[in-house]
C-alpha positions as CSV (number, residue, x, y, z in Angstrom):
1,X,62.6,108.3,-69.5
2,X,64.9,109.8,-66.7
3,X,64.2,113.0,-64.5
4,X,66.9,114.8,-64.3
5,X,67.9,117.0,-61.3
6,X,66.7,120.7,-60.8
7,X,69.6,122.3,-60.6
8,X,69.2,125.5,-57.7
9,X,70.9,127.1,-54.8
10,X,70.0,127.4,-51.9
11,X,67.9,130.3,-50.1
12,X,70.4,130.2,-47.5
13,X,73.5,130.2,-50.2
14,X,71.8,133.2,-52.5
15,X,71.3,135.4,-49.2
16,X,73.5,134.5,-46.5
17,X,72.8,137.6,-44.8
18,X,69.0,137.8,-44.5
19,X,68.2,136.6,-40.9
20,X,64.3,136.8,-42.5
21,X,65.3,133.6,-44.7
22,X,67.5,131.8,-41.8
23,X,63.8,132.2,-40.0
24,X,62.0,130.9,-42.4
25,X,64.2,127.9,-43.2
26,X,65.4,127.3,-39.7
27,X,64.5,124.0,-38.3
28,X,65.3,120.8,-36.8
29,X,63.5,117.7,-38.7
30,X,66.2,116.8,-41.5
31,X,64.5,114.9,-44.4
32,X,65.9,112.6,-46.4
33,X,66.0,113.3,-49.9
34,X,63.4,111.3,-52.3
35,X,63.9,107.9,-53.6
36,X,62.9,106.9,-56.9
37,X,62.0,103.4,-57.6
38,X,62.6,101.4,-60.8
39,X,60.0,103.2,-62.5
40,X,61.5,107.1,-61.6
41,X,58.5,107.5,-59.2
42,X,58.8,108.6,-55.8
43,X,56.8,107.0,-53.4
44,X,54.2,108.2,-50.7
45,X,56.4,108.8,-47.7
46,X,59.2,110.8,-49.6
47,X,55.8,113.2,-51.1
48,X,54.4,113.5,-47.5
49,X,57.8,114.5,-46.4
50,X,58.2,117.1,-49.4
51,X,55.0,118.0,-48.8
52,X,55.5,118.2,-45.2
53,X,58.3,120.6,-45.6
54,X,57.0,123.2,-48.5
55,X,54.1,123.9,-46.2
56,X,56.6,124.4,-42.4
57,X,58.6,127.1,-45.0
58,X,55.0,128.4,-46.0
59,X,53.9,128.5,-42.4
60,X,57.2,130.4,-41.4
61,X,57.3,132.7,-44.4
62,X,53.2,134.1,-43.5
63,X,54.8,134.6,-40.0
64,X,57.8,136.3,-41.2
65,X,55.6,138.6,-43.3
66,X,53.6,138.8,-40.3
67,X,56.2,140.2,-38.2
68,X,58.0,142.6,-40.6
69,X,54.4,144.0,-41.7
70,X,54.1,145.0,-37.5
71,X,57.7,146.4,-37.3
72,X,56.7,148.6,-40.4
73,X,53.2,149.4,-38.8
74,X,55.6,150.6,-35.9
75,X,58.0,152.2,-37.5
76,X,55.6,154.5,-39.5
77,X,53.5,155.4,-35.8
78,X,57.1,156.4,-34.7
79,X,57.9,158.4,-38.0
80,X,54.1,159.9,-38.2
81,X,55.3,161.0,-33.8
82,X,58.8,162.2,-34.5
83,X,57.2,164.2,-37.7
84,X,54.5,165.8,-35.7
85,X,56.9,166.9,-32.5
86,X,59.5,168.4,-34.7
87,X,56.8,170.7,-36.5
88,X,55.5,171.3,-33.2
89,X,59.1,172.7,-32.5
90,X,59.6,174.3,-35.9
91,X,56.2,176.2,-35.1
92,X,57.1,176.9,-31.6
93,X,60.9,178.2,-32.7
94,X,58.7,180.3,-35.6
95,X,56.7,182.0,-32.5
96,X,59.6,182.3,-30.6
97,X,61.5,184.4,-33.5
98,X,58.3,186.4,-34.2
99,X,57.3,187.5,-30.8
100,X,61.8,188.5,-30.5
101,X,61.3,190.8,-33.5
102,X,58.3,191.8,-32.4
103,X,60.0,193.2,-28.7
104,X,62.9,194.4,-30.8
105,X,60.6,196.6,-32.7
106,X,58.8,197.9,-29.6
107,X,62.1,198.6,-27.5
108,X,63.5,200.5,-30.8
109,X,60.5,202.9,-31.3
110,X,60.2,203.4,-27.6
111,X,63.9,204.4,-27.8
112,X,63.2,206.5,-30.5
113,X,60.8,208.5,-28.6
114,X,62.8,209.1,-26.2
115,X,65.6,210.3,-28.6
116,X,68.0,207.5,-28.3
117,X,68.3,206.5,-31.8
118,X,68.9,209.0,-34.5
């Protein structure tokens, strides 16, 4: 029985642009890949290594998630503040508009009382 090679690319390869995945798979220890013996099993060490490795990328990806789920958390308080200021200035322009047609309105019947406008 032989175990053939899973054949994959690499996060990295598949996207190159994602500084979220250069994070998470960003890192100085460099295993060496596992060696199978006569038998096509791998031994202790090259596990612990694999092992050792799925769970630093685990690790990194929680932290990742971490961070991008306080940007959002920060981005929406800033969205919910921008939101509230510009109805704030819709409302006050509103007023503003109201309380011009309002003198308009005044001036025009006060000139009409005094026979200005006919």
């Amino acid at each position: 029985m032989t175990i053939s090679k899973i054949k994959h690319r690499s996060l990295a390869d598949k996207y190159p642009k994602s500084e979220v995945i250069w994070d998470i798979l960003r890192g100085k220890t460099r295993y060496r890949k596992p060696q199978f013996c006569e038998h096509n099993m791998v031994a202790y060490k090259d596990l612990h290594n694999i092992v050792d490795r799925q769970l630093t990328i685990i690790n990194r990806m929680a932290m990742a998630i971490n961070n991008m789920e306080r940007k959002f958390t920060q981005n929406a308080k800033t969205v919910e503040y921008i939101t509230k200021k510009a109805s704030e200035h819709v409302d006050a322009a509103d007023k503003a508009v109201i309380s011009r047609d309002q003198i308009i309105n005044e001036l025009s019947i006060k000139l009409k009382q005094k026979g200005g406008m006919n």
